[in-house]
PyMOL commands that place a pseudoatom at each C-alpha (Angstrom):
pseudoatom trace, name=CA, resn=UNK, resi=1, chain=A, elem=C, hetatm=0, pos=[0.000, 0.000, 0.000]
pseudoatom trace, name=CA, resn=UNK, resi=2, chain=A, elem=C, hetatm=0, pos=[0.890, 3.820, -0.972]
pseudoatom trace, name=CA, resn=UNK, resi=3, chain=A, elem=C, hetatm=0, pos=[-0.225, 6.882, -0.134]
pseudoatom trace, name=CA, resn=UNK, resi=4, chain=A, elem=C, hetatm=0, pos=[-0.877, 9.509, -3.601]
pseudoatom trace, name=CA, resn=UNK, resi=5, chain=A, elem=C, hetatm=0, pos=[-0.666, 12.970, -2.195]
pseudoatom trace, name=CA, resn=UNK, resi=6, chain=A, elem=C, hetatm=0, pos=[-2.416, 15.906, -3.784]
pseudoatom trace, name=CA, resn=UNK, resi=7, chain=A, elem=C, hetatm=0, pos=[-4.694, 13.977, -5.913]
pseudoatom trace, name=CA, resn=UNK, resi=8, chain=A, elem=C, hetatm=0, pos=[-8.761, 13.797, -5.682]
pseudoatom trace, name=CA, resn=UNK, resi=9, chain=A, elem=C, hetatm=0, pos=[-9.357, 10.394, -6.468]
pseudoatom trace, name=CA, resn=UNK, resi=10, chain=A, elem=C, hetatm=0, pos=[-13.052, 11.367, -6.239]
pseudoatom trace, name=CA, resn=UNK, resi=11, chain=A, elem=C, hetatm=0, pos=[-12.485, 12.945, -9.595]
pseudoatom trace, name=CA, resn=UNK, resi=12, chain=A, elem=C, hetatm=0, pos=[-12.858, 9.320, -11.842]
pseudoatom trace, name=CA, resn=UNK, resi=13, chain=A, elem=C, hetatm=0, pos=[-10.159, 10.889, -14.243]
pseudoatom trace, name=CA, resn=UNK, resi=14, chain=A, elem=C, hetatm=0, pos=[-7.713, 10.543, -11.406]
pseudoatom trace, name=CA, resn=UNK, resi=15, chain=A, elem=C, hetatm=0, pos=[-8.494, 7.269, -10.136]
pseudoatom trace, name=CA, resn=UNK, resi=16, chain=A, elem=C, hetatm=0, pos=[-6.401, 4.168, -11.524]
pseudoatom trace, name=CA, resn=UNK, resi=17, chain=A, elem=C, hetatm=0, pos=[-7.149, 0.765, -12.742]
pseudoatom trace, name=CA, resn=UNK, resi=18, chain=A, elem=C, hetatm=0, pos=[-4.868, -1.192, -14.518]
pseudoatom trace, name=CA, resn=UNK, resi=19, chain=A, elem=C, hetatm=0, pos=[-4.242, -4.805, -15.268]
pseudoatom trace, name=CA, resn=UNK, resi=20, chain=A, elem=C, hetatm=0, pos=[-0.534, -5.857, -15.165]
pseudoatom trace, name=CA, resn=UNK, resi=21, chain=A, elem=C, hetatm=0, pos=[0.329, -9.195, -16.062]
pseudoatom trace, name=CA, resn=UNK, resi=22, chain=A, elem=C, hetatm=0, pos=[3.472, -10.734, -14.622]
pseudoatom trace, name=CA, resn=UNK, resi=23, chain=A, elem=C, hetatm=0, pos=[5.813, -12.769, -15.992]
pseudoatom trace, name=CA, resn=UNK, resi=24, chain=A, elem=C, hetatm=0, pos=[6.447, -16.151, -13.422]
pseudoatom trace, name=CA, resn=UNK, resi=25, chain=A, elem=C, hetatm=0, pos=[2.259, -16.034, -12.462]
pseudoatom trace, name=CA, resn=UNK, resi=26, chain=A, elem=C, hetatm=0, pos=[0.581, -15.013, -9.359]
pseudoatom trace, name=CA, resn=UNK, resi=27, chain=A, elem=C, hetatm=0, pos=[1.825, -17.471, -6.861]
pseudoatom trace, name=CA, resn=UNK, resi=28, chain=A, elem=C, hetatm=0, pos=[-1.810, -18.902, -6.003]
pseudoatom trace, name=CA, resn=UNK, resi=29, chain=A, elem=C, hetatm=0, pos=[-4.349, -20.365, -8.354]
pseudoatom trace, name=CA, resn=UNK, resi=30, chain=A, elem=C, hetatm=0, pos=[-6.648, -17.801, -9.412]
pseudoatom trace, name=CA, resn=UNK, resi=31, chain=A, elem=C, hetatm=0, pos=[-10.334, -19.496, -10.357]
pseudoatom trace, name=CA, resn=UNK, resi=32, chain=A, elem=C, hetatm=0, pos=[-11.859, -18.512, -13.564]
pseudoatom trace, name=CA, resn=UNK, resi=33, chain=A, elem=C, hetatm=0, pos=[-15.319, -18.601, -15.118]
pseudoatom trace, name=CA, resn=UNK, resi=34, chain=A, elem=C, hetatm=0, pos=[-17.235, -18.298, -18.135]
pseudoatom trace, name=CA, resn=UNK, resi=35, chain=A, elem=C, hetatm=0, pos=[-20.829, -17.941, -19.666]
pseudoatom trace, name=CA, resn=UNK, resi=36, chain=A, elem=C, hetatm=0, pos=[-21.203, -20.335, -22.735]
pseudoatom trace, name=CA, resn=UNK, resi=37, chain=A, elem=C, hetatm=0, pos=[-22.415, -22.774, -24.916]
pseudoatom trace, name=CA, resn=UNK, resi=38, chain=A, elem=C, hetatm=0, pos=[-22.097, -25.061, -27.251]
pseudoatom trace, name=CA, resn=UNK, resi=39, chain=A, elem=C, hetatm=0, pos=[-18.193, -25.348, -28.659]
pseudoatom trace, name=CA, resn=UNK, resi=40, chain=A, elem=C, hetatm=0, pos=[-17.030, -22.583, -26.570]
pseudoatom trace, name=CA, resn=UNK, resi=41, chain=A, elem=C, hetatm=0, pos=[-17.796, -24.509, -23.645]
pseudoatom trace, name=CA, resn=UNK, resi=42, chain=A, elem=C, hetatm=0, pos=[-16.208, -27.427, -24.760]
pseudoatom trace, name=CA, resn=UNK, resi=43, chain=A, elem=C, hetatm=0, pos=[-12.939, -25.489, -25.466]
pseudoatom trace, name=CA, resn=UNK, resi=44, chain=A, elem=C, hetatm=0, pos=[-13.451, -23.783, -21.652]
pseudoatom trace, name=CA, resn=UNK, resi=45, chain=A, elem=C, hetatm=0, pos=[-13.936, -26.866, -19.860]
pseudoatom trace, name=CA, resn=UNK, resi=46, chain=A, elem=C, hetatm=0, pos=[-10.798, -28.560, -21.773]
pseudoatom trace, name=CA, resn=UNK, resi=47, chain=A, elem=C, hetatm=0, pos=[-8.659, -25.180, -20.725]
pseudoatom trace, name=CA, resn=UNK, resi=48, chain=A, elem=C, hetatm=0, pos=[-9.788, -25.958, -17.005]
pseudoatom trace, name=CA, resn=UNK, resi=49, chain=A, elem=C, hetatm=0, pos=[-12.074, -23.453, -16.884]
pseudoatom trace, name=CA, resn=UNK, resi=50, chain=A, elem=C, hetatm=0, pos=[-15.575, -23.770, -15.248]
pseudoatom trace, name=CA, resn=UNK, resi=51, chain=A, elem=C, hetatm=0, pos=[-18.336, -23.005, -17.493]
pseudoatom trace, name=CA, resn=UNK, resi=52, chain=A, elem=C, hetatm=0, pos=[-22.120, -22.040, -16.725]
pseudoatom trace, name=CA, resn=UNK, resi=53, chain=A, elem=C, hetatm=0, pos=[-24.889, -22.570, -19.117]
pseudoatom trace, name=CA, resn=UNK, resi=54, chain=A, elem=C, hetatm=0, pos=[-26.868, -20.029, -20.138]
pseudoatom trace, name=CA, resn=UNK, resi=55, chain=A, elem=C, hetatm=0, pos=[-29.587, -21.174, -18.686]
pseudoatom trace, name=CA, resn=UNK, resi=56, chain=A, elem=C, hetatm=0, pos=[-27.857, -20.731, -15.029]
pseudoatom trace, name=CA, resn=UNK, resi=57, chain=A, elem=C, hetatm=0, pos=[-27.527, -17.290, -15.338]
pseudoatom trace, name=CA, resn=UNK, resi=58, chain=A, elem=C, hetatm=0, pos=[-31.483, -16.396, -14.975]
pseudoatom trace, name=CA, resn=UNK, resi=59, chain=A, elem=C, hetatm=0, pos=[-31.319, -18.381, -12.259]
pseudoatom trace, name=CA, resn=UNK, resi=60, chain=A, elem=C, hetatm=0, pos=[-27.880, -16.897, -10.722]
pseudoatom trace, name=CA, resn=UNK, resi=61, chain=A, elem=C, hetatm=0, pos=[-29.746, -13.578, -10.858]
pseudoatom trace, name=CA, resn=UNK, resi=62, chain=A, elem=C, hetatm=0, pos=[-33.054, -14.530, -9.383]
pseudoatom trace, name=CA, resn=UNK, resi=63, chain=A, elem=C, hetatm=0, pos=[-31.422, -16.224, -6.400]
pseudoatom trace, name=CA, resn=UNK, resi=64, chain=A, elem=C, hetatm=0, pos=[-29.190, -13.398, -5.258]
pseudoatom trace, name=CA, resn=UNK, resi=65, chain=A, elem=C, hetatm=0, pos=[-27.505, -15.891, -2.455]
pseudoatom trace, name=CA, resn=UNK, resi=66, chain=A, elem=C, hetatm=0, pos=[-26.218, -18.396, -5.145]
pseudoatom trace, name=CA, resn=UNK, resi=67, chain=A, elem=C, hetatm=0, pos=[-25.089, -15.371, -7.445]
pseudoatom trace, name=CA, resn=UNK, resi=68, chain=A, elem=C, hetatm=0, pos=[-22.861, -13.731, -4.752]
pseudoatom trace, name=CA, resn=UNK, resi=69, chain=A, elem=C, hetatm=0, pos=[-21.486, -17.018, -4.063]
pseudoatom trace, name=CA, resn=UNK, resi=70, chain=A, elem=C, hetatm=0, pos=[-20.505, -17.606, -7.624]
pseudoatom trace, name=CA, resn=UNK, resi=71, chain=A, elem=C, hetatm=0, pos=[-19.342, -14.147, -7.777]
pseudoatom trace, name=CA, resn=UNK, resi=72, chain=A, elem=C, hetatm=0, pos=[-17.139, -14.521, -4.078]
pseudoatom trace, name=CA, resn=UNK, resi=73, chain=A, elem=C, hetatm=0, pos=[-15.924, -18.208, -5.618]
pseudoatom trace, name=CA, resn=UNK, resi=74, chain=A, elem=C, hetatm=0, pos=[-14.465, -16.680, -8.841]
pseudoatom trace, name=CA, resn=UNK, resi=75, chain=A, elem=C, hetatm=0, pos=[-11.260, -13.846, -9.641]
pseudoatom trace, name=CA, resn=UNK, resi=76, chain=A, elem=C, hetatm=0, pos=[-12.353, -13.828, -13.594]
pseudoatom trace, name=CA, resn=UNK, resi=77, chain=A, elem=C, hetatm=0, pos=[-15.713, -13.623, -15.443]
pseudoatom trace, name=CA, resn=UNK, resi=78, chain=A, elem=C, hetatm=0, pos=[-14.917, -14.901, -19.302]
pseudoatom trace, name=CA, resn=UNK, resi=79, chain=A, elem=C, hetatm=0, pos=[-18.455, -14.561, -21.384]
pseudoatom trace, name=CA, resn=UNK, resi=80, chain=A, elem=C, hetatm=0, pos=[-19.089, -15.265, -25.121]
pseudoatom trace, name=CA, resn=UNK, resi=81, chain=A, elem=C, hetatm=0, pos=[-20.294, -12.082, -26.798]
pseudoatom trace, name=CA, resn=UNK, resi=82, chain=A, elem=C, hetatm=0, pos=[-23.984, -13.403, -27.178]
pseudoatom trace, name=CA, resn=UNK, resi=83, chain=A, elem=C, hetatm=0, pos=[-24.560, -14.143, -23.519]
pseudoatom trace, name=CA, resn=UNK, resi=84, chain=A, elem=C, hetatm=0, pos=[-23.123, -10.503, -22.599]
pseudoatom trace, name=CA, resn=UNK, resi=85, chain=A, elem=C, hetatm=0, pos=[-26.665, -9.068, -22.521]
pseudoatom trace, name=CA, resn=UNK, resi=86, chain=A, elem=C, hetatm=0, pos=[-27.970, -11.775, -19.848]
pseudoatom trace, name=CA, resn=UNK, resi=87, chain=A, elem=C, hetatm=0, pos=[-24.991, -11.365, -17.929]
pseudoatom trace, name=CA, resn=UNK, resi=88, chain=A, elem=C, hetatm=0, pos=[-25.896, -7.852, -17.902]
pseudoatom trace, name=CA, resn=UNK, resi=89, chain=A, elem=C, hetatm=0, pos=[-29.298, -7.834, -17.187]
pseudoatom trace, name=CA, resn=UNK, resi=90, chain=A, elem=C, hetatm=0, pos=[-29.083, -10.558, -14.674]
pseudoatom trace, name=CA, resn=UNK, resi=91, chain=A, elem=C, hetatm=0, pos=[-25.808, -10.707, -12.671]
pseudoatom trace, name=CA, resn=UNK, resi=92, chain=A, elem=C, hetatm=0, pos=[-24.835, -7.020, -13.281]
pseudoatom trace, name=CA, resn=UNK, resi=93, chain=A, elem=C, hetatm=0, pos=[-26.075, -5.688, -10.096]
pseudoatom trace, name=CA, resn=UNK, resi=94, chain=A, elem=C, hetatm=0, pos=[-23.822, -8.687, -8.344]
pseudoatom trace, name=CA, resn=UNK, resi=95, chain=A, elem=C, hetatm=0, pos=[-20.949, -8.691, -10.772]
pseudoatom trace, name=CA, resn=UNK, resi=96, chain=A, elem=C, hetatm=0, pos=[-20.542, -4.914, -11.379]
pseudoatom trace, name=CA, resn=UNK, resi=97, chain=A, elem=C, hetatm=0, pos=[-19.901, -3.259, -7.786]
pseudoatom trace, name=CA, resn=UNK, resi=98, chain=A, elem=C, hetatm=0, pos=[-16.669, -6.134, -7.675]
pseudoatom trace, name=CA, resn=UNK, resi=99, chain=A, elem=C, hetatm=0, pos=[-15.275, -5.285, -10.455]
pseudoatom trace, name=CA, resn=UNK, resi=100, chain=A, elem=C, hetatm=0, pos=[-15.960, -8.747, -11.559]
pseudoatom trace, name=CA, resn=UNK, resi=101, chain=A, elem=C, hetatm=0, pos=[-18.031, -7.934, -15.223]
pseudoatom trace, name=CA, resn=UNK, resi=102, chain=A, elem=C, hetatm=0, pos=[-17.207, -10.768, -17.453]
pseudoatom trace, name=CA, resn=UNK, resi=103, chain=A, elem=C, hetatm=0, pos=[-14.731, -10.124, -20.696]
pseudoatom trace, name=CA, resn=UNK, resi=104, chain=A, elem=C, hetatm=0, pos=[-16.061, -11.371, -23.899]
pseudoatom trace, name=CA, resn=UNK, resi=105, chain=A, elem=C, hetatm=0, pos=[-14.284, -13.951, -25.609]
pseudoatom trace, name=CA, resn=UNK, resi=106, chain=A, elem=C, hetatm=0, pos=[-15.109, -13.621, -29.633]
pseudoatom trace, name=CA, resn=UNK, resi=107, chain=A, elem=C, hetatm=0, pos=[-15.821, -16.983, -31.091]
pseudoatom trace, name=CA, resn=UNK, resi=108, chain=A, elem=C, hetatm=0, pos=[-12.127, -17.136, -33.051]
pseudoatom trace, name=CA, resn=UNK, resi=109, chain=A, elem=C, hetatm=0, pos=[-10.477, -16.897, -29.593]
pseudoatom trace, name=CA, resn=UNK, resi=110, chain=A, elem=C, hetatm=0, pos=[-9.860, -19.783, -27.546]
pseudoatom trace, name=CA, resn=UNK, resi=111, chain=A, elem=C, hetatm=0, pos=[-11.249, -19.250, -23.901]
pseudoatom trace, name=CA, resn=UNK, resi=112, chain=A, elem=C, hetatm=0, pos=[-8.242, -21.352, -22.197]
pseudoatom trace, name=CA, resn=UNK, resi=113, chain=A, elem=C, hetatm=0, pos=[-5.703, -18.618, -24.055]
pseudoatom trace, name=CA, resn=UNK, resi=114, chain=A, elem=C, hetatm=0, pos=[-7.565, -15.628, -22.383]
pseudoatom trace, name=CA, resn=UNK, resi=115, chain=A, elem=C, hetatm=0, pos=[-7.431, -17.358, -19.221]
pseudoatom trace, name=CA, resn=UNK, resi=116, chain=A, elem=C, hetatm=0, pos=[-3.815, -18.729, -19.148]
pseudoatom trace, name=CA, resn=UNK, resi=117, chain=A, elem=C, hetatm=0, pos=[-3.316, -14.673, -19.158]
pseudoatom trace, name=CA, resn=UNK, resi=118, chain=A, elem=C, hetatm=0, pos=[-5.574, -13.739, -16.983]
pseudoatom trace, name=CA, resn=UNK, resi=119, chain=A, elem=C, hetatm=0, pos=[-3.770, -16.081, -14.291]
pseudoatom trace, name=CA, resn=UNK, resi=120, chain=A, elem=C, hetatm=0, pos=[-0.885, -14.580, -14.488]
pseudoatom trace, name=CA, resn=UNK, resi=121, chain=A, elem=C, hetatm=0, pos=[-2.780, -10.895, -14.315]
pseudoatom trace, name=CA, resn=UNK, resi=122, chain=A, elem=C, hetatm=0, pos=[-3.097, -8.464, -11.028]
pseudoatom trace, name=CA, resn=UNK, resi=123, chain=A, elem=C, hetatm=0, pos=[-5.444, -5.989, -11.029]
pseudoatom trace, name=CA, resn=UNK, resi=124, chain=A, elem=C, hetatm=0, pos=[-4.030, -2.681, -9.424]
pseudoatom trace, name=CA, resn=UNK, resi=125, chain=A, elem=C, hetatm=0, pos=[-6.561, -0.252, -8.214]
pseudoatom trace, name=CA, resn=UNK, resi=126, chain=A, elem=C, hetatm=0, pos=[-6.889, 2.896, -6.716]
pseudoatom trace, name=CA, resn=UNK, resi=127, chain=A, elem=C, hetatm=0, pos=[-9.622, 3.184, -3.289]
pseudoatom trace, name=CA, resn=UNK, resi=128, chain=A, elem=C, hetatm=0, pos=[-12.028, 5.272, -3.816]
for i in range(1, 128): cmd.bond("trace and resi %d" % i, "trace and resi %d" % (i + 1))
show_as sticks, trace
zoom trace
């Protein structure tokens, strides 16, 4: 921890957020999960990734206990771009206020490459 002196972080142009990656990994295993279907899910589940169905997410949303606890179990959110919208609409209000919104994977990108890097990735913020 460091003090900045003479800045207003309540002004959101001064406040920081950046993801470093680092070169020998985090030192713990960091959990990662993603939204998908289909292909994509195969290709998440063979990158040891844990996947959840679409049809969880409704369901993640409606039972607000369940969705924090997937939210507190998790570092990453991966999504494919079609599910963004649900994942919005549904686990926003959980996911959002961590800083925990899901990336979106395109379908040409292999979901086990975006989280090898993501393992290896620390998130350096500033409080607010």
């Amino acid at each position: 921890a460091f003090t900045i002196k003479d800045v207003d972080l309540k002004n959101p142009n001064n406040r920081i957020k950046e993801e470093i990656r680092l070169p020998s990994g985090r030192g713990k295993e960091i959990k990662v999960a993603m939204f998908a279907a289909g292909e994509a899910a195969e290709k998440a589940k063979a990158g040891g990734i844990d996947v959840f169905a679409p049809a969880q997410i409704e369901e993640m949303g409606t039972n607000k206990g369940m969705g924090k606890k997937v939210a507190n179990r998790y570092d990453f959110f991966l999504s494919e771009v079609p599910h963004m919208g649900l994942v919005g609409r549904w686990l926003g209000v959980i996911l959002g206020p961590r800083g925990k919104m899901p990336r979106p994977v395109p379908p040409v990108l292999d979901p086990a490459v975006v989280a090898t890097g993501l393992r290896s990735t620390v998130v350096v913020k500033s409080g607010d």
